[in-house]
C-alpha positions in Angstrom: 39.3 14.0 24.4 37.2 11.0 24.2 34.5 12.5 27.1 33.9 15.7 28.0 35.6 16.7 31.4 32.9 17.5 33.5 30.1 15.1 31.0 32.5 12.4 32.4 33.2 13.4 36.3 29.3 13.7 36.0 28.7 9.8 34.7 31.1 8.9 37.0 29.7 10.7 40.3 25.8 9.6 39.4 27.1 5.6 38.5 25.6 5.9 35.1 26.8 3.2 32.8 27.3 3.9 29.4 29.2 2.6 26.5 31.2 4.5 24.3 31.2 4.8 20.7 34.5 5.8 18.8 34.1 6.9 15.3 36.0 8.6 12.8 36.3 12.5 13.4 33.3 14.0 11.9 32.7 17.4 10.6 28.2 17.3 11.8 26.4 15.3 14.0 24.6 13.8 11.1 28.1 12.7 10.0 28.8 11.3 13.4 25.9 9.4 13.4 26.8 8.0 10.1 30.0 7.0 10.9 29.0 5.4 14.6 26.5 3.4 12.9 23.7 4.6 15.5 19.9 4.7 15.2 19.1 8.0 14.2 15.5 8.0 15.4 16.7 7.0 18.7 19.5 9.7 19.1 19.1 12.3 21.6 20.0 16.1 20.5 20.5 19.2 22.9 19.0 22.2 22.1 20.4 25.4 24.4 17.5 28.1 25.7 18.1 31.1 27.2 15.7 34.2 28.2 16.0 36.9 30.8 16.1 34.2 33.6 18.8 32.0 32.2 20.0 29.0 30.1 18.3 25.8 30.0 18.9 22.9 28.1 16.3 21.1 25.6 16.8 17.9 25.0 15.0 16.0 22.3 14.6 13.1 19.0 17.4 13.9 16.5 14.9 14.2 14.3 12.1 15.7 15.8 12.2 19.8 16.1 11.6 21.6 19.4 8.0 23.6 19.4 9.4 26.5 21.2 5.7 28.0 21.6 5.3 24.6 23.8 8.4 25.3 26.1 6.9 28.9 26.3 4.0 28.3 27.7 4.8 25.4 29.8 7.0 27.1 31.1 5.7 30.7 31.2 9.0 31.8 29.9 10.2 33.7 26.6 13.3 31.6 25.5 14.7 31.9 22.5 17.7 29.6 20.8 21.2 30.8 21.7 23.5 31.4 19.3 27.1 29.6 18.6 29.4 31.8 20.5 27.4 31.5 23.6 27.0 28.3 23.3 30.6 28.1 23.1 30.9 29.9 26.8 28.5 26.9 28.4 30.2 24.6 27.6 34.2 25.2 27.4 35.5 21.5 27.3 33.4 20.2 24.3 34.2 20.7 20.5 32.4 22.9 18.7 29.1 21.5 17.6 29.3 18.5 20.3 27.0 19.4 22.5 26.1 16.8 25.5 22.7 15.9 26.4 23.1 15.4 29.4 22.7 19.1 30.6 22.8 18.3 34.6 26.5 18.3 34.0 27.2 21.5 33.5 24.7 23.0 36.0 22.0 23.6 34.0 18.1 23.1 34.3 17.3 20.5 31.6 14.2 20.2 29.8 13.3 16.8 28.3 10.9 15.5 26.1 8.8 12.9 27.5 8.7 10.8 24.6 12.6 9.7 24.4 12.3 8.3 28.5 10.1 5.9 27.3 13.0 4.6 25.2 14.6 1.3 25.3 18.4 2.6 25.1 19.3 6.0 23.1 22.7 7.8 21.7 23.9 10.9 23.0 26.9 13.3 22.1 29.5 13.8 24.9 31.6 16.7 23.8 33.9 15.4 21.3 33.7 14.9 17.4 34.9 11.3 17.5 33.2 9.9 20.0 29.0 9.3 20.7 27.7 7.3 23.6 24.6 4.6 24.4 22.8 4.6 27.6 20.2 2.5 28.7 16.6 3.6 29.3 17.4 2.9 32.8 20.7 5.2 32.4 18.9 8.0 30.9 16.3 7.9 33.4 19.4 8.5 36.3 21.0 11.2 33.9 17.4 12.9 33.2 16.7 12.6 37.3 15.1 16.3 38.1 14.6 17.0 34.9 11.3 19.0 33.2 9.6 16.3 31.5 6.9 17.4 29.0 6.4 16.8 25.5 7.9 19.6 23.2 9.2 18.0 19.9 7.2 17.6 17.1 8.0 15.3 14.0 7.4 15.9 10.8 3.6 16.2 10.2 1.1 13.8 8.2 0.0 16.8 5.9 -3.7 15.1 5.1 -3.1 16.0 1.2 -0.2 13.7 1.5 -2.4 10.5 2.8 -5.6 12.4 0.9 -7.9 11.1 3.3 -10.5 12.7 5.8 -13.3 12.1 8.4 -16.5 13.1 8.8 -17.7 12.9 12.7 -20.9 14.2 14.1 -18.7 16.9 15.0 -17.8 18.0 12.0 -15.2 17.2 9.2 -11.6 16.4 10.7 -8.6 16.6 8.3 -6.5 13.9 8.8 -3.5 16.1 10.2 -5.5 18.0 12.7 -6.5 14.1 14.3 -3.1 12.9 13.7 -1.7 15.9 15.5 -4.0 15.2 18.1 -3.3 11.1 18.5 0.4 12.4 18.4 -0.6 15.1 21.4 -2.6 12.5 23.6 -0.5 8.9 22.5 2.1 7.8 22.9 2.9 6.5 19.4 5.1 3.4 19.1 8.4 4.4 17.5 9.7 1.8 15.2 12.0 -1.2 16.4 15.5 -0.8 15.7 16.1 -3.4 13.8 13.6 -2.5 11.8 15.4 1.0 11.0 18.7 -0.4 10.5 17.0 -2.5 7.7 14.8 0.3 6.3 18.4 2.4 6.4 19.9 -0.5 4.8 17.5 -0.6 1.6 18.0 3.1 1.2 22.1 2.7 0.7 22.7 1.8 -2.8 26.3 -0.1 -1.6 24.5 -2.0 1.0 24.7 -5.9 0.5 23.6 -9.8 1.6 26.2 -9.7 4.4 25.3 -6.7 6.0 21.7 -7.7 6.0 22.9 -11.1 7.4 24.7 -9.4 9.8 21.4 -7.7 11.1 19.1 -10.1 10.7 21.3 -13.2 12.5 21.1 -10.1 15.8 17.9 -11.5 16.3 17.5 -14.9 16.9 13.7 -15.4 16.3 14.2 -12.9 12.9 16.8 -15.6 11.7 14.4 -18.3 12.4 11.3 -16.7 11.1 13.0 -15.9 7.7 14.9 -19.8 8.0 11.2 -20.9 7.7 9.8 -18.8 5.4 12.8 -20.1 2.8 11.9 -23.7 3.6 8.5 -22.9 2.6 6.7 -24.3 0.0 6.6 -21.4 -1.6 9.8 -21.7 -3.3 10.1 -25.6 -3.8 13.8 -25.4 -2.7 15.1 -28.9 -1.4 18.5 -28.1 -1.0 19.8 -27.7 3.0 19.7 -24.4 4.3 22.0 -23.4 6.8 22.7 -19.7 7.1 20.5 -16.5 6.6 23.2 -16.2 3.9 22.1 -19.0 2.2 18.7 -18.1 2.6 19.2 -14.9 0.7 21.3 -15.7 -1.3 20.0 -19.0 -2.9 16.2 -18.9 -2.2 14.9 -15.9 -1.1 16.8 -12.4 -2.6 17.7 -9.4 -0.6 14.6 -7.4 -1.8 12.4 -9.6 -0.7 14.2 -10.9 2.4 15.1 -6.7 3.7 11.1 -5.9 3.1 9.8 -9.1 5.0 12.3 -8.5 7.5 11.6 -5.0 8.1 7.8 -5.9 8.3 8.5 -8.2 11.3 10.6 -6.6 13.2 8.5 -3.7 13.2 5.6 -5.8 14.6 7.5 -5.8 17.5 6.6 -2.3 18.2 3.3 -3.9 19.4 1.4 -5.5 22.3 -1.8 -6.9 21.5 -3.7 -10.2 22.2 -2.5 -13.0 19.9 -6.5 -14.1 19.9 -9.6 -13.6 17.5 -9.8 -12.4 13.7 -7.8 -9.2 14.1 -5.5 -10.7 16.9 -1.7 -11.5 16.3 -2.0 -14.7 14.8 -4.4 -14.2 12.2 -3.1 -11.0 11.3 0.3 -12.4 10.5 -1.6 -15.1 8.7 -3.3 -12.2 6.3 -0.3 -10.1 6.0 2.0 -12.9 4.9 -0.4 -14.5 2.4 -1.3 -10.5 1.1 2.3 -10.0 0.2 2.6 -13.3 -1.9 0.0 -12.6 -3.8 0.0 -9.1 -4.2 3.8 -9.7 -5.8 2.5 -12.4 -7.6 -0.7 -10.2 -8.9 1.9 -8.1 -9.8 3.8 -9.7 -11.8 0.1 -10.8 -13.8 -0.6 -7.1 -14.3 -0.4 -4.9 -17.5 3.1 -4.5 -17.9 2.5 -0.6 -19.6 1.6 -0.2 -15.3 4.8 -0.3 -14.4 4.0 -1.9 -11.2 7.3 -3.0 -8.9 6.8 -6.6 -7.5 8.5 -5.8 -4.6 7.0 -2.9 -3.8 3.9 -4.8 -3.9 5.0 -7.4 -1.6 5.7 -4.5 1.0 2.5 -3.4 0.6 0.3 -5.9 1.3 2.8 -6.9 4.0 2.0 -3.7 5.7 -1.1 -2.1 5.1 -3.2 -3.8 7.8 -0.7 -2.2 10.2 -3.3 0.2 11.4 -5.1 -2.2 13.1 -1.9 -2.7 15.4 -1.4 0.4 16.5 -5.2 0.6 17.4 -4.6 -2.9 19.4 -1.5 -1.0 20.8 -3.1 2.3 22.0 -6.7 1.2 22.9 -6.8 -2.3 24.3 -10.8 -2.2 25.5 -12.1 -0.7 22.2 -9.7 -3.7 20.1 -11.3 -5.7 22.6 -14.6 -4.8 21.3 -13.4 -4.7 17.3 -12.5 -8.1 17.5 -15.9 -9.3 19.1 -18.2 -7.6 16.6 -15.8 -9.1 13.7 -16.1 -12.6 15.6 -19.9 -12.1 15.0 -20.5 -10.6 11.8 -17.5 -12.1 9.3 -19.4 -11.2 6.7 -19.6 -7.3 7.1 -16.5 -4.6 6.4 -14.5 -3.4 8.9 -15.7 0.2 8.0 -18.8 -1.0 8.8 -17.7 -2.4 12.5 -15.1 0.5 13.3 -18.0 3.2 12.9 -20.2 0.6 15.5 -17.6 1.7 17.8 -17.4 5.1 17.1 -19.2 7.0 19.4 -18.1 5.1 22.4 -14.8 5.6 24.6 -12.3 8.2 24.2 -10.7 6.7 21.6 -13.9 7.2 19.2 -12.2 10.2 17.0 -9.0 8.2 16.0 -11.3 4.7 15.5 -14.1 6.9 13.4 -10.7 7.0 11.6 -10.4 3.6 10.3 -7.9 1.5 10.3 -6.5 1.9 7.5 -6.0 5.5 8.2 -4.4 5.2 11.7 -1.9 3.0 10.1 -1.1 5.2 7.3 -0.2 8.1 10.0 2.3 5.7 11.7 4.0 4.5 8.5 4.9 7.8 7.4 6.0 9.2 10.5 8.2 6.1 10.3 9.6 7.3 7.1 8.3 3.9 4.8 7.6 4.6 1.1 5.1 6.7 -0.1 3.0 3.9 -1.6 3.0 1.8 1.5 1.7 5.0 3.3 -0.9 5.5 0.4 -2.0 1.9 0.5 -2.6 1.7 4.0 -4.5 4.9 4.0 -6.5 3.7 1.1 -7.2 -0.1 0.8 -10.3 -0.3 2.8 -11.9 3.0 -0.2 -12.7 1.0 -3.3 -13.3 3.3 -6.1 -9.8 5.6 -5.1 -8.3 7.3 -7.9 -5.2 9.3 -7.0 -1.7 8.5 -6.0 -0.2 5.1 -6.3 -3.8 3.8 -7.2 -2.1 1.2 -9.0 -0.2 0.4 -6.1 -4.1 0.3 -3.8 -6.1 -1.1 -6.2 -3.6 -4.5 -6.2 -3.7 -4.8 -3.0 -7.3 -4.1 -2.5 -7.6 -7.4 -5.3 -5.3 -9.7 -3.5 -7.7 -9.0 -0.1 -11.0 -9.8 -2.4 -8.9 -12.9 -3.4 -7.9 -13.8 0.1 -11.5 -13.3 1.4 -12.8 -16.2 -0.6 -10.6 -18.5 1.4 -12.2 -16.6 4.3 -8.4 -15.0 5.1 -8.1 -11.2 6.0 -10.9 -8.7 7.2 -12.1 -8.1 3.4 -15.9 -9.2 2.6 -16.1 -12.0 0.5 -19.2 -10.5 -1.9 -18.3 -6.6 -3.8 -18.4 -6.1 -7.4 -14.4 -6.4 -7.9 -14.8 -5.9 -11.8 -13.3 -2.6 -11.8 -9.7 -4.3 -10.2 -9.7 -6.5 -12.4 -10.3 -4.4 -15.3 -7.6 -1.2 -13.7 -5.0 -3.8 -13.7 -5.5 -5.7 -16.9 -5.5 -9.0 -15.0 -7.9 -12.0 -16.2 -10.2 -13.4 -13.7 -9.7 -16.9 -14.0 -6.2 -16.7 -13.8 -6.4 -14.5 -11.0 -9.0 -16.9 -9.1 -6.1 -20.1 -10.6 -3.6 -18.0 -9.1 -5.1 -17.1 -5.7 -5.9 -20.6 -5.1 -2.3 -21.4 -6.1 -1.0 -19.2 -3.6 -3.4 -19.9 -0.5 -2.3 -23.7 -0.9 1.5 -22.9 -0.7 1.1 -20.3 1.6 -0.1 -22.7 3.7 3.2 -24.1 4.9 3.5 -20.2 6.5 0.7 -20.3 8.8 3.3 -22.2 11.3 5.8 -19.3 10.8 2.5 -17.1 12.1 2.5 -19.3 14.7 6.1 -18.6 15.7 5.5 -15.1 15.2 2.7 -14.9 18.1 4.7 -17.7 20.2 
């Protein structure tokens, strides 16, 4: 039983195209997910309702949970979650445990989370244990056709003690979970590229190896080229031919480094944002490659009694500009305005031009945020390391002492470094002292070595061209 009965007279009644998925027989849908190879975060689940009225169908994230208080009072209804053996009743041609999606098939009023129509393509169950399917967003907009839409899934929260950051606002102190429930209430938040998760999953797996990165990385044509070029680079002095991501990896680049830089590009693609001005596309490519080189390379120069990983380091400066992104992404007219006051004042912090625009547009809570901030929330709700979070959250508060402040303080050095070269949104005159002295890194070989990596870096700024291109 491949389909479902009725899932597939449904499919076929309502022309929805999907593709099927065979898989070993699995024993959860974890399991099945596993063993189909799908995207997890964009996997559909079905959660069955019922109250005095009758059943109706849930559908959410995979990963997200259903706020039943939401569905309550959206709803003016008192469900609550039925239980297996009823569960069993509704639907009589699916395998225990293989509940479809795609509720409409079976009669039943369908409830479904706003968030997942705004996907791309997703994976669905459809009744039996071997077998998942993949719909297009167009598909799942025909299958979800009369369908409650509202948001009711929540994802694991950004507990504020976790990022150990707040804001102060005329309006009082916000903790940085109440504003990122809020953004997560009132935005639509980006979810992250899927090649970007197969990577991220990839890194996780201890077994995982060159070819399967290959594998995922030759998927995307302009990925393969941007990571060809950054192996050509001058960077790494290789004058050998290069003709195969495998080679790439293999020969030049490594799989740590090539996964990380990898999984930082393809999850820019989860943005739209003008390509133009000092936080635009092309100049923050320029700052997040070159902070990546040299915060491995600072690294590397660092007391070694720190323990500091190199390629942790290199993920972290890669990403923890990311905030500014996601505020390009979700408020064009106030980025709009960032960029101009940064245009005109190079010389003053970004803290100092995100509060300018605090106070104006609705957007003024989440920028009163920072950067910095706004990125962390994103990062962890896209499941990235716990020091890449932290870094983000904390780069732009010199003087941090907590968590990973290792991991923040190199980072914050390599954008004092970068700012002499007039590269990234750092100012170029602070007291940097106490870096220098945290890390147990010498100044002049710090200044030798930021100059030595802003001149070979510079071969990179026409892969931050192809980036924006």
């Amino acid at each position: 039983m491949p389909i479902a009965s009725k899932l597939g007279q449904f499919l076929l009644q309502q022309g929805i195209d999907c593709q099927p998925i065979h898989h070993p027989r699995s024993a959860s849908f974890q399991q099945a997910i596993e063993q189909a190879n799908v995207v997890p975060e964009l996997t559909l689940k079905a959660v069955p309702l019922l109250d005095r009225k009758g059943p109706v169908l849930a559908v959410i994230p995979y990963l997200a949970e259903l706020d039943l208080n939401v569905v309550n009072e959206t709803l003016g209804r008192d469900f609550q979650v039925i239980d297996e053996a009823r569960i069993s009743r509704l639907f009589k041609d699916c395998e225990p445990g293989n509940i479809p999606a795609l509720g409409m098939a079976y009669g039943m009023p369908v409830l479904v989370d706003s968030d997942v129509l705004e996907f791309d393509h997703c994976f669905v169950r459809c009744g039996c244990s071997s077998t998942m399917l993949k719909l297009s967003g167009n598909a799942l907009q025909l299958a979800m056709r009369g369908a409650i839409k509202v948001r009711v899934s929540r994802w694991p929260e950004v507990l504020s003690e976790t990022l150990g950051v707040g804001v102060n606002s005329c309006s009082g102190s916000l903790s940085l979970d109440t504003v990122a429930r809020k953004l997560e209430k009132v935005y639509k938040l980006p979810p992250m590229p899927e090649t970007a998760v197969r990577i991220m999953h990839l890194i996780s797996d201890p077994d995982s190896d060159v070819f399967q990165l290959a594998e995922i990385i030759e998927r995307d044509p302009s990925l393969s080229a941007q990571i060809m070029r950054y192996a050509r680079s001058a960077l790494f002095h290789y004058r050998g031919e290069l003709t195969s991501i495998k080679d790439a990896i293999n020969i030049v680049l490594g799989f740590d480094r090539v996964s990380k830089l990898a999984m930082g590009i393809a999850s820019a693609k989860a943005f739209a944002i003008s390509t133009e001005g000092p936080l635009g596309l092309r100049d923050f490519w320029q700052h997040a490659l070159y902070a990546g080189v040299l915060s491995q390379a600072l690294a590397l120069m660092a007391d070694p009694q720190l323990q500091l990983d190199d390629k942790d380091a290199y993920l972290n400066g890669l990403l923890h500009n990311f905030g500014i992104l996601l505020i390009g992404h979700l408020f064009p007219p106030e980025f709009k305005m960032l960029n101009k006051l940064r245009e005109s004042d190079p010389e003053a912090s970004m803290q100092q031009i995100e509060q300018q625009v605090f106070g104006i547009g609705s957007a003024q809570e989440f920028i009163a945020l920072g950067h910095g901030s706004m990125g962390a929330i994103l990062l962890k709700l896209w499941g990235m390391p716990e020091a890449t979070v932290k870094t983000a959250a904390m780069h732009q508060n010199y003087g941090y002492e907590g968590e990973y402040q290792t991991d923040v303080k190199l980072v914050q050095l390599a954008n004092y470094l970068l700012a002499q070269y007039g590269i990234g949104d750092e100012p170029q005159e602070m007291d940097a002292s106490p870096l220098f002295e945290a890390l147990g890194i010498d100044q002049d070989k710090a200044f030798a070595l930021a100059e030595l990596t802003v001149d070979q870096c510079r071969s990179l700024d026409g892969m931050a061209e192809q980036m924006v291109a």
